[in-house]
Phi, psi and omega in degrees: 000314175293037190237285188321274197335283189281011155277321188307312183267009171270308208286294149348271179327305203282004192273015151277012203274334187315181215235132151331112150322292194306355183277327166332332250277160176237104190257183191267343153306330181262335156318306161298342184259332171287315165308293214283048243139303184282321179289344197286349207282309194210166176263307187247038169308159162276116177307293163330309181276355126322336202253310166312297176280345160321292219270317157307335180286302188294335182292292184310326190254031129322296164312287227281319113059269164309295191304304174309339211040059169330093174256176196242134006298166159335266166000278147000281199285332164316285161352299166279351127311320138341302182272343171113000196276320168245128230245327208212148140120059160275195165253022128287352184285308179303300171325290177323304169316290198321267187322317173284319179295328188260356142292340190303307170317337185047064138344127198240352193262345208241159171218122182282147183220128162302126166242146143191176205218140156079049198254121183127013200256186166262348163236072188293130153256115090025036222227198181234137163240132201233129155232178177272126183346131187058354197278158192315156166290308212287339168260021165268188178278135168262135161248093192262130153244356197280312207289001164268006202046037169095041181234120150353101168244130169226158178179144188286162202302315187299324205242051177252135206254339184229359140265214174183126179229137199233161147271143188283069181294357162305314197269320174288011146264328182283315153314353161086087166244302163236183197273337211289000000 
């Protein structure tokens, strides 16, 4: 009984962990620094419309956040998904939300991609890949929402410090991202 008790008052304590909106806030630094990551992709990205999916990449995963009832670390809030306690927010989930939405948009500059690293592993990871229209998997951006607890992580694929990521062409296919 004294076990149940200090899972209880644990299972409490940590649930102050939940992850803070105002920490979420989406400024126009980062919006900027992401479009400039987006523009780099290709000569014929849209400024505009890079700028549009910037602000939309950084947003949405507020919205998925919210929605998720987040708590923080990732890891964590896996854990209690896991145990039945939270319903949403692995990191294929968060992709799956990710993908359908920013296809939703229709992008006429971006072609959306399934990444994922380590896959068939116990720490499999899961993310969108934005690359410039028609362009190779291996020169887009990862747009990660899982591993910050719903703060943006983006970074071109070779230079992500803690995957290697290949595609999931099952999955860019079955979200329609590509034809092949």
């Amino acid at each position: 009984m004294r076990l149940f008790f200090s899972f209880i008052f644990l299972l409490i304590f940590l649930s102050g962990c939940s992850v803070k909106q105002e920490a979420l806030d989406v400024t126009p630094d980062k919006v900027q620094q992401l479009t400039t990551e987006l523009t780099k992709l290709s000569d014929t990205i849209d400024y505009q419309e890079a700028r549009l999916f910037a602000y939309e990449a950084l947003l949405y995963p507020q919205i998925l956040a919210k929605r998720y009832g987040l708590v923080s670390p990732p890891t964590f809030h896996n854990f209690l998904i896991n145990t039945g306690i939270k319903d949403r927010g692995l990191c294929y989930e968060w992709s799956e939300d990710m993908i359908t939405y920013l296809k939703g948009l229709k992008y006429q500059s971006f072609d959306l991609r399934w990444g994922v690293a380590n896959k068939g592993e116990f720490d499999e990871h899961n993310s969108v890949v934005v690359v410039a229209k028609g362009a190779p998997f291996r020169t887009g951006v990862l747009i990660d929402p899982w591993r910050q607890s719903g703060v943006l992580y983006w970074a071109k694929l070779g230079d992500d410090p803690e995957y290697k990521w290949v595609e999931n062409i099952e999955r860019s296919r079955y979200y329609g991202t590509i034809e092949r």
